[in-house]
Jmol script that loads the backbone (N, CA, C; Angstrom):
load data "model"
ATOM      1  N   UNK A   1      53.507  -8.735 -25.052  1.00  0.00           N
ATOM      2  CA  UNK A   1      52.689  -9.332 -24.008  1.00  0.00           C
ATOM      3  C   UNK A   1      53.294  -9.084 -22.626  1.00  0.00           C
ATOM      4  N   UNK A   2      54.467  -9.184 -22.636  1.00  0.00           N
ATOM      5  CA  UNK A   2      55.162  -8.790 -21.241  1.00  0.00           C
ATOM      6  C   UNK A   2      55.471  -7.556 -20.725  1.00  0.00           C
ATOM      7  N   UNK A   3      55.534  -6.987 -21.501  1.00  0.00           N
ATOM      8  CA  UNK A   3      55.220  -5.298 -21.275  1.00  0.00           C
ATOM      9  C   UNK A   3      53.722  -4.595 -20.814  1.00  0.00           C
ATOM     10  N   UNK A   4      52.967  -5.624 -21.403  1.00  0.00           N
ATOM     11  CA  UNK A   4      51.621  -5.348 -20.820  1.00  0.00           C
ATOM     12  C   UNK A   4      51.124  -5.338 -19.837  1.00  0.00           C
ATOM     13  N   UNK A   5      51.641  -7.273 -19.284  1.00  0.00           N
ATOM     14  CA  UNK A   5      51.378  -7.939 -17.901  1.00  0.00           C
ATOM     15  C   UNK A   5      52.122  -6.773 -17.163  1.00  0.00           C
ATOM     16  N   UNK A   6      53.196  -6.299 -17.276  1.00  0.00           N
ATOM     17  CA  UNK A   6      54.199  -5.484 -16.626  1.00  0.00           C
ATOM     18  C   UNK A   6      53.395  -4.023 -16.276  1.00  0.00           C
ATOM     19  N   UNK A   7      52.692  -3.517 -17.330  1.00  0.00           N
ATOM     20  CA  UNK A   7      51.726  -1.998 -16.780  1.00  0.00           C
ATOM     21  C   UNK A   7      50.957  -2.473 -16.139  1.00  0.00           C
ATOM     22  N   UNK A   8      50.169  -3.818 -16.271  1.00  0.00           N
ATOM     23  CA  UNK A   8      49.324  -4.165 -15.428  1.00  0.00           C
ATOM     24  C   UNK A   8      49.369  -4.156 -13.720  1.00  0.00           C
ATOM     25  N   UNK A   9      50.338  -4.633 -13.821  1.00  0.00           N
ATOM     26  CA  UNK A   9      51.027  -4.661 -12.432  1.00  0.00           C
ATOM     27  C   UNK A   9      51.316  -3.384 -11.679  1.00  0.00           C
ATOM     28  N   UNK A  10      52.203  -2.378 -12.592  1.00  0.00           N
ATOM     29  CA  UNK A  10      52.397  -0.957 -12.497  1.00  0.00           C
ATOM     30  C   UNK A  10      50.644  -0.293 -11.643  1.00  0.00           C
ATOM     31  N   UNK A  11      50.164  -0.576 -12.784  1.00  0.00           N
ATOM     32  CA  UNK A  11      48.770  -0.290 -12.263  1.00  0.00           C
ATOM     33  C   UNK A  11      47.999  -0.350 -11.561  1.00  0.00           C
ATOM     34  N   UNK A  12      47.826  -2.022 -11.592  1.00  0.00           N
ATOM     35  CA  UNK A  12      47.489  -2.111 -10.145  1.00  0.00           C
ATOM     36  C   UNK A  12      47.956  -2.112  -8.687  1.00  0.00           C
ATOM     37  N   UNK A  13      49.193  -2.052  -9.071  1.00  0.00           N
ATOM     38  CA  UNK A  13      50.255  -1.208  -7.536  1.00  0.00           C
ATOM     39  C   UNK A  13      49.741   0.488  -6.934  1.00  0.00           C
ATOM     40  N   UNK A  14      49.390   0.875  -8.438  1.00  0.00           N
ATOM     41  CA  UNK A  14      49.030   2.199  -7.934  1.00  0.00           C
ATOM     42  C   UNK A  14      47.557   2.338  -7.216  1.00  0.00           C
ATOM     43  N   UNK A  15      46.795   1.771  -7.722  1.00  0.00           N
ATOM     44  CA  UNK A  15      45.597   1.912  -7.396  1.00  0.00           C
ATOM     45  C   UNK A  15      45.780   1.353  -5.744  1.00  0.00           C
ATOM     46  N   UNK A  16      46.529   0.450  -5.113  1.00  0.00           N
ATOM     47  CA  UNK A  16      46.557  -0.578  -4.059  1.00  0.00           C
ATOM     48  C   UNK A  16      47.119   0.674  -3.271  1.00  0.00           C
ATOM     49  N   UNK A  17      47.773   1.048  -3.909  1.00  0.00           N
ATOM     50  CA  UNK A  17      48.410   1.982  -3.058  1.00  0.00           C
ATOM     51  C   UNK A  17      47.742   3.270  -2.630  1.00  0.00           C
ATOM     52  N   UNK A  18      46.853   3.680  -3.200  1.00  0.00           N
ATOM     53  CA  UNK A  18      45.997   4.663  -2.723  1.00  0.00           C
ATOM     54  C   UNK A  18      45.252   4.586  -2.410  1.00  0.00           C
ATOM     55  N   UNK A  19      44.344   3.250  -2.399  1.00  0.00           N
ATOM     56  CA  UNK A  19      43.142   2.754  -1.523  1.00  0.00           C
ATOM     57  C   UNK A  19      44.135   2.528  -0.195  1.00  0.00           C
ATOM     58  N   UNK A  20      45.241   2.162   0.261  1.00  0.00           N
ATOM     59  CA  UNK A  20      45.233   1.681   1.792  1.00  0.00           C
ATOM     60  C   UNK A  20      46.077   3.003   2.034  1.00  0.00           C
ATOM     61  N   UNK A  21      46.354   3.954   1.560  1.00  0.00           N
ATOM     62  CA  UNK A  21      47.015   5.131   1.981  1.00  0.00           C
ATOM     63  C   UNK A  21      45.511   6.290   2.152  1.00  0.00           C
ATOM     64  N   UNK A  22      44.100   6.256   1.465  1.00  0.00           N
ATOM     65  CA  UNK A  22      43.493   6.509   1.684  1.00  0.00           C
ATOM     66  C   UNK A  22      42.361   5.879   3.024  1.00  0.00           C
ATOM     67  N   UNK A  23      42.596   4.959   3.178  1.00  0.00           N
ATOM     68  CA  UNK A  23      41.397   3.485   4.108  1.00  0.00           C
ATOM     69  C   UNK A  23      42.392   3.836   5.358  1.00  0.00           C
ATOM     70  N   UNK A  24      43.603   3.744   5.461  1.00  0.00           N
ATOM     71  CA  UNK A  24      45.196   4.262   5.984  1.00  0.00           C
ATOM     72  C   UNK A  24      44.608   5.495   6.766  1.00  0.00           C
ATOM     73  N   UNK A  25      44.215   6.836   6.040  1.00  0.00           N
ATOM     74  CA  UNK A  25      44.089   8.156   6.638  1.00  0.00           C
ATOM     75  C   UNK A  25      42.766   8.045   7.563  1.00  0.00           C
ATOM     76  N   UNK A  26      42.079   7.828   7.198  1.00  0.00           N
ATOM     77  CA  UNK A  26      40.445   7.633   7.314  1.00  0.00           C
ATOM     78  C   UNK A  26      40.483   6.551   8.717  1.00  0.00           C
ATOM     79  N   UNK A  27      41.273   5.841   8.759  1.00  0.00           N
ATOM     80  CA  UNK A  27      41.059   5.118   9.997  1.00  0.00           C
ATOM     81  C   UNK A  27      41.834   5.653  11.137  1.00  0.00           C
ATOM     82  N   UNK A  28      42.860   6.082  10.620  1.00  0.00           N
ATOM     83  CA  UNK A  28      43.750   6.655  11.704  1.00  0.00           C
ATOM     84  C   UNK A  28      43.261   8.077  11.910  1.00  0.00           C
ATOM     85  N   UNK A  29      42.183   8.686  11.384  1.00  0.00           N
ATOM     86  CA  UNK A  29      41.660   9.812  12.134  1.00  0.00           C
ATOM     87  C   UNK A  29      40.703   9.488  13.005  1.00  0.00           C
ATOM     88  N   UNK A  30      39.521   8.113  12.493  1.00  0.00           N
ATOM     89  CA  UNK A  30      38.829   8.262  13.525  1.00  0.00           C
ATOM     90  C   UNK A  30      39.557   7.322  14.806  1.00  0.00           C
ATOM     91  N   UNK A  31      40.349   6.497  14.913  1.00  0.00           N
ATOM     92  CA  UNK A  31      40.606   5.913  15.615  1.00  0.00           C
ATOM     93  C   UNK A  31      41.548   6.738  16.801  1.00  0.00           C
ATOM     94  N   UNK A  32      42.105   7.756  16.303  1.00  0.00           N
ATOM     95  CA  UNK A  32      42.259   8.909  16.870  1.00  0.00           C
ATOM     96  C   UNK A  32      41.377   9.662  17.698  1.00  0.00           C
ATOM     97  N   UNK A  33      40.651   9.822  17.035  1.00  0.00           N
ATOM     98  CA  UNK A  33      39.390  10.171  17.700  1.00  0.00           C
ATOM     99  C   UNK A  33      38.436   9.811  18.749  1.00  0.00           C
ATOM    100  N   UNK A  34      38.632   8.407  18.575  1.00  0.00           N
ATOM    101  CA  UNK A  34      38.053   7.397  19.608  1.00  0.00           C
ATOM    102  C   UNK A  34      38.555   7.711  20.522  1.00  0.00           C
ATOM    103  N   UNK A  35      40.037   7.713  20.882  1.00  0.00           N
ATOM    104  CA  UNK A  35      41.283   7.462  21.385  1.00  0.00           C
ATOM    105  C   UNK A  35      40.905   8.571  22.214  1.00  0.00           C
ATOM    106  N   UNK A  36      41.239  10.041  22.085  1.00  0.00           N
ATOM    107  CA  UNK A  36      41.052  10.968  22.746  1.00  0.00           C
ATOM    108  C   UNK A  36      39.516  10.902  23.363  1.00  0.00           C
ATOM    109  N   UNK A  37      38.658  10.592  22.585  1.00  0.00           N
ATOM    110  CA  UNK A  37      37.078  10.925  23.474  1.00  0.00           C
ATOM    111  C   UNK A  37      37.197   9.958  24.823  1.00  0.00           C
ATOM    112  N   UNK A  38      37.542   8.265  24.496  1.00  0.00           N
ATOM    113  CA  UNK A  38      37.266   7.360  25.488  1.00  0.00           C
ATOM    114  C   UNK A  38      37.944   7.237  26.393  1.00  0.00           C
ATOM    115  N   UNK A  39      39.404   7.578  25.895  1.00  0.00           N
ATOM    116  CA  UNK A  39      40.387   7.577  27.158  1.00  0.00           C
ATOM    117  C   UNK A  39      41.327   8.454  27.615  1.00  0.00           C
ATOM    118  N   UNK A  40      41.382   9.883  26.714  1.00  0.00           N
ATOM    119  CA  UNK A  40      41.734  10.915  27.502  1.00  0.00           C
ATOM    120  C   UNK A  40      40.526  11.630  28.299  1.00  0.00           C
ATOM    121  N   UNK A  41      39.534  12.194  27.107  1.00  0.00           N
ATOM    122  CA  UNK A  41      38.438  12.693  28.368  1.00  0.00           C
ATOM    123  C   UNK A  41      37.603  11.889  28.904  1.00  0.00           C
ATOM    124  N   UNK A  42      37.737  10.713  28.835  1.00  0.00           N
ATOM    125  CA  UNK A  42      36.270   9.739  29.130  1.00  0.00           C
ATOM    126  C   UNK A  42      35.222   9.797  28.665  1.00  0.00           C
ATOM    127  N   UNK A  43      34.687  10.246  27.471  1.00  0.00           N
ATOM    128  CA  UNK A  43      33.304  10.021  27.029  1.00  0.00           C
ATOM    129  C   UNK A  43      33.146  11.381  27.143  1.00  0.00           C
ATOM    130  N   UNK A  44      33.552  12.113  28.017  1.00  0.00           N
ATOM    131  CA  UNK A  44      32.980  13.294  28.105  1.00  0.00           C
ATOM    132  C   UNK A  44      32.640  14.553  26.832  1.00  0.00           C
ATOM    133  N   UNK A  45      33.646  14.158  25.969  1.00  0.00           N
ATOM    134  CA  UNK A  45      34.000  14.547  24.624  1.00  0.00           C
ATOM    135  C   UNK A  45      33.539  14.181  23.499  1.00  0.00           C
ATOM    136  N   UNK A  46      32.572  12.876  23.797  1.00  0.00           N
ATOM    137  CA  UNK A  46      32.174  12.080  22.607  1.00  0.00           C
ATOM    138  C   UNK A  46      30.852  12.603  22.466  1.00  0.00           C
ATOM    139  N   UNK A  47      30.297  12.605  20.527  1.00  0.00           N
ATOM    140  CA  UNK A  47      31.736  11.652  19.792  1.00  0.00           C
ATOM    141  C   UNK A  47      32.250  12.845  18.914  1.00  0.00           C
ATOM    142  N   UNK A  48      32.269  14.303  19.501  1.00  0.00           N
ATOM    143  CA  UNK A  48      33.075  15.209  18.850  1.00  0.00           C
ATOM    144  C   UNK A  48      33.861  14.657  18.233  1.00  0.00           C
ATOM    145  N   UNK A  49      34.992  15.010  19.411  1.00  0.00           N
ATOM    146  CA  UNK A  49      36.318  14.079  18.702  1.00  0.00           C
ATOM    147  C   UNK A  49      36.715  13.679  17.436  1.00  0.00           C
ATOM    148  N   UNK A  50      36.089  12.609  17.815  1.00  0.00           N
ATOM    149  CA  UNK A  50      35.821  11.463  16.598  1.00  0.00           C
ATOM    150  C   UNK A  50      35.409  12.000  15.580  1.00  0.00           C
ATOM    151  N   UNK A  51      34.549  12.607  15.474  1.00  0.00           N
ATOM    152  CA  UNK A  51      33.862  13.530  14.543  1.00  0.00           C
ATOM    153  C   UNK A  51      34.973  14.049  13.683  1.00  0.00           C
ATOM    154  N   UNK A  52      35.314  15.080  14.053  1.00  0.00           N
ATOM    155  CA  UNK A  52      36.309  15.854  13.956  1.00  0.00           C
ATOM    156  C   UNK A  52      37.816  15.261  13.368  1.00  0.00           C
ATOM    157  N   UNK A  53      38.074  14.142  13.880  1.00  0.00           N
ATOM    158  CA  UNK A  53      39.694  14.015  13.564  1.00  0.00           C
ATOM    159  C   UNK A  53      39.099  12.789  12.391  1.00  0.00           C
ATOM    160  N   UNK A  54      38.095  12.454  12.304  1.00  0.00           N
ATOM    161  CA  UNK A  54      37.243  11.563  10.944  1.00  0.00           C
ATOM    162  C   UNK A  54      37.514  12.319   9.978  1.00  0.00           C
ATOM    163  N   UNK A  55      37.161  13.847  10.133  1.00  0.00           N
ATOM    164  CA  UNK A  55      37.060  14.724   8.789  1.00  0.00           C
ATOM    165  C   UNK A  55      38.292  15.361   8.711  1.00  0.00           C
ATOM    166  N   UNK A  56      39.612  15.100   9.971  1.00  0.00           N
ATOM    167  CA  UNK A  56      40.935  15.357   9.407  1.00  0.00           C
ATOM    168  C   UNK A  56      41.689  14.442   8.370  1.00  0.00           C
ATOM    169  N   UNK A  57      40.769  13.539   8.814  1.00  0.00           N
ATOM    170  CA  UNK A  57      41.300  11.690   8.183  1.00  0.00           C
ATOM    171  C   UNK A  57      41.107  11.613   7.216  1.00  0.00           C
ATOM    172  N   UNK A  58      39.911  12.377   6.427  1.00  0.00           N
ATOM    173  CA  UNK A  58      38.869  12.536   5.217  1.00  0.00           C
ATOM    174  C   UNK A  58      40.442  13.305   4.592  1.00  0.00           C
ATOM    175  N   UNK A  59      39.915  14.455   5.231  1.00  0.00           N
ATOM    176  CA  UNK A  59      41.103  15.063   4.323  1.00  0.00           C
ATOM    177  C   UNK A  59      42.164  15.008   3.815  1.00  0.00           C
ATOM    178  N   UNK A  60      42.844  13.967   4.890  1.00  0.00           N
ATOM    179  CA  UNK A  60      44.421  13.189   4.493  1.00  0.00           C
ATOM    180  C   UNK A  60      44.248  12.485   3.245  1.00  0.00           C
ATOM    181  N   UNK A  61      43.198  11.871   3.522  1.00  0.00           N
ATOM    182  CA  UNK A  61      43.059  10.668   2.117  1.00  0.00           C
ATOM    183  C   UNK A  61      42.957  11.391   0.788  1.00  0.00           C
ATOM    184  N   UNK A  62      42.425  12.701   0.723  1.00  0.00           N
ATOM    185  CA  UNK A  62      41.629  12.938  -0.800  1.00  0.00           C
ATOM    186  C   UNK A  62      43.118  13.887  -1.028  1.00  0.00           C
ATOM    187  N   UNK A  63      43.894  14.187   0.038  1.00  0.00           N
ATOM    188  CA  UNK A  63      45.277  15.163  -0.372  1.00  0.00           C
ATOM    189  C   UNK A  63      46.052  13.960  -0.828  1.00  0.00           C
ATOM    190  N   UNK A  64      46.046  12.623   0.182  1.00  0.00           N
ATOM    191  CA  UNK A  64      47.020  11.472  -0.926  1.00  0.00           C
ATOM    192  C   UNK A  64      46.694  11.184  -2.087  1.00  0.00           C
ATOM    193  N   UNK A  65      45.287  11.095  -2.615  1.00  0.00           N
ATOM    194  CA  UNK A  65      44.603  10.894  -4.055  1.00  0.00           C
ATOM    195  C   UNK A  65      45.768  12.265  -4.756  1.00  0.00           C
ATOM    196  N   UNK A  66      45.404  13.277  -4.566  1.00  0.00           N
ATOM    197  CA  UNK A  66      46.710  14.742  -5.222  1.00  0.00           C
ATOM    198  C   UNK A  66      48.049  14.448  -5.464  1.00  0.00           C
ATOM    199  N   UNK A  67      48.003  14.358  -4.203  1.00  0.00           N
ATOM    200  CA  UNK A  67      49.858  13.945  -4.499  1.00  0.00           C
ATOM    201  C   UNK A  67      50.213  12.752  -5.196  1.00  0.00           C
ATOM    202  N   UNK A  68      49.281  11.526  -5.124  1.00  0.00           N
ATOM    203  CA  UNK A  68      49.881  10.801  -6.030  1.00  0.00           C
ATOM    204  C   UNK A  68      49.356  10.338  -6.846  1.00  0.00           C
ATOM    205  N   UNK A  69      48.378  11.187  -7.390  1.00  0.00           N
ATOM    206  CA  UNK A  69      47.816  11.785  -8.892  1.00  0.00           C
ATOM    207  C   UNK A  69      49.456  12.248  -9.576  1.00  0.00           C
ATOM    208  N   UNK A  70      49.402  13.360  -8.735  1.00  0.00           N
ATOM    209  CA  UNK A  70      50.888  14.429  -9.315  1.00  0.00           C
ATOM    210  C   UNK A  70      51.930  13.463 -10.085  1.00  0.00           C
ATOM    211  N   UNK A  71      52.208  12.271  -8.542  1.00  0.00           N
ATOM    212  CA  UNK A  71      53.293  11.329  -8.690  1.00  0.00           C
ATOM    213  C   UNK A  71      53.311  10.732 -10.262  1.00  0.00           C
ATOM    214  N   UNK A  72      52.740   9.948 -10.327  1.00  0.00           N
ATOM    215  CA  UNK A  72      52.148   9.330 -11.702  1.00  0.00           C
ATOM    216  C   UNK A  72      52.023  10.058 -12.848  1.00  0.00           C
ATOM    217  N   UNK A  73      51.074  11.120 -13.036  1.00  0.00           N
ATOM    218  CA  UNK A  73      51.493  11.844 -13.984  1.00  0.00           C
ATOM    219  C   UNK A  73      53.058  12.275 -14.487  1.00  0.00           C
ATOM    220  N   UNK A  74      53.323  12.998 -14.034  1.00  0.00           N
ATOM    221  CA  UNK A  74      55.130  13.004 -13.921  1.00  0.00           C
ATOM    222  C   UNK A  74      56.128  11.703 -13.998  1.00  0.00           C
ATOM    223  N   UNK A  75      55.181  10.673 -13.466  1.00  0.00           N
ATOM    224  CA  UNK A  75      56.496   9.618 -13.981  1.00  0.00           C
ATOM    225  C   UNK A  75      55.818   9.414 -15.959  1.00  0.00           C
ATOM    226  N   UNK A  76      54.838   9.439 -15.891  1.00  0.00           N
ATOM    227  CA  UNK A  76      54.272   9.158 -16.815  1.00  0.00           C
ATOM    228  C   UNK A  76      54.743  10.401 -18.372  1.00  0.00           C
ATOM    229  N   UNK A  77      54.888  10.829 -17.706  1.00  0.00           N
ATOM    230  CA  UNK A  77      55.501  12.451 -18.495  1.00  0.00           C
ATOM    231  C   UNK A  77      57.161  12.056 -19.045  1.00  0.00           C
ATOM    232  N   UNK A  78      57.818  11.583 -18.148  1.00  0.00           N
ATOM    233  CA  UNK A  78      59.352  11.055 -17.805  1.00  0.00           C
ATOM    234  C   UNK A  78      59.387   9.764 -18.803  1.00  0.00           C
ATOM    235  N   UNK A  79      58.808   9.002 -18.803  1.00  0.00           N
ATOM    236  CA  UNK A  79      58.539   7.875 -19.298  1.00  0.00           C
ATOM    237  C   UNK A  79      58.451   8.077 -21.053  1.00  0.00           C
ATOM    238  N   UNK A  80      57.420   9.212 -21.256  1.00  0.00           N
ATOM    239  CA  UNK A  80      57.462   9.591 -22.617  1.00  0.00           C
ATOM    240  C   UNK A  80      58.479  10.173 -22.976  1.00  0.00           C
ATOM    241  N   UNK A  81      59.145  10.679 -22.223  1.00  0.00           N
ATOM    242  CA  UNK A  81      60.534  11.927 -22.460  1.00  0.00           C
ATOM    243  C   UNK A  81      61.313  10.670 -23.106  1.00  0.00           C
ATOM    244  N   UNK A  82      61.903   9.310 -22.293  1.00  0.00           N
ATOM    245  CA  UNK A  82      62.632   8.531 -21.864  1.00  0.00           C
ATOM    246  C   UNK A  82      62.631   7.928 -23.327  1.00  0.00           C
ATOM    247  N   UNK A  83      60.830   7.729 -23.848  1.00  0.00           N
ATOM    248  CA  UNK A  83      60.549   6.971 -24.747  1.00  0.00           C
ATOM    249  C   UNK A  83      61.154   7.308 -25.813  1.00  0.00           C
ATOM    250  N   UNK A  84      61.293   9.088 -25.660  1.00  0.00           N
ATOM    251  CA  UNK A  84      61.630   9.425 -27.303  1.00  0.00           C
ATOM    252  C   UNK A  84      62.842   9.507 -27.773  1.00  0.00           C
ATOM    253  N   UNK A  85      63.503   9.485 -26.407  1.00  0.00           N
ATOM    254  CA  UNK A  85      64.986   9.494 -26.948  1.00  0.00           C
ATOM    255  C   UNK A  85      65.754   8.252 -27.309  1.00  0.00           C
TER     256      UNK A  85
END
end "model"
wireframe off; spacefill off
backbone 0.3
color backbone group
């Protein structure tokens, strides 16, 4: 039973962790974005910008989903190694 509660936890650490490392990328591109349209060029830029560093933000997030896909698998790999010996 305590080994269970214990993956549970494992688990849901991971998942927590890639929703705000993903919500994380995604905001800090467009807010970036904002940033440069409203108060470096003044509006003049908008909402390119924004546009634009949104879908850099996009991209950060779905490369953290990869990498710590990778992460996990591999501990998970380690774990069985660990198990058998």
């Amino acid at each position: 039973m305590r080994e269970n509660l214990r993956y549970f936890f494992v688990i849901l650490g991971d998942f927590l962790t890639v929703g705000l490392a993903v919500g994380g990328s995604v905001a800090a591109g467009i807010l970036t974005g904002w940033f440069l349209d409203e108060k470096v060029f003044h509006g003049r830029t908008s909402p390119w910008l924004t546009i634009i560093c949104a879908a850099f933000g996009i991209a950060g997030g779905i490369k953290n989903i990869f990498v710590m896909t990778r992460r996990r698998l591999r501990n998970n790999q380690r774990e069985k190694e660990n198990a058998k010996d």
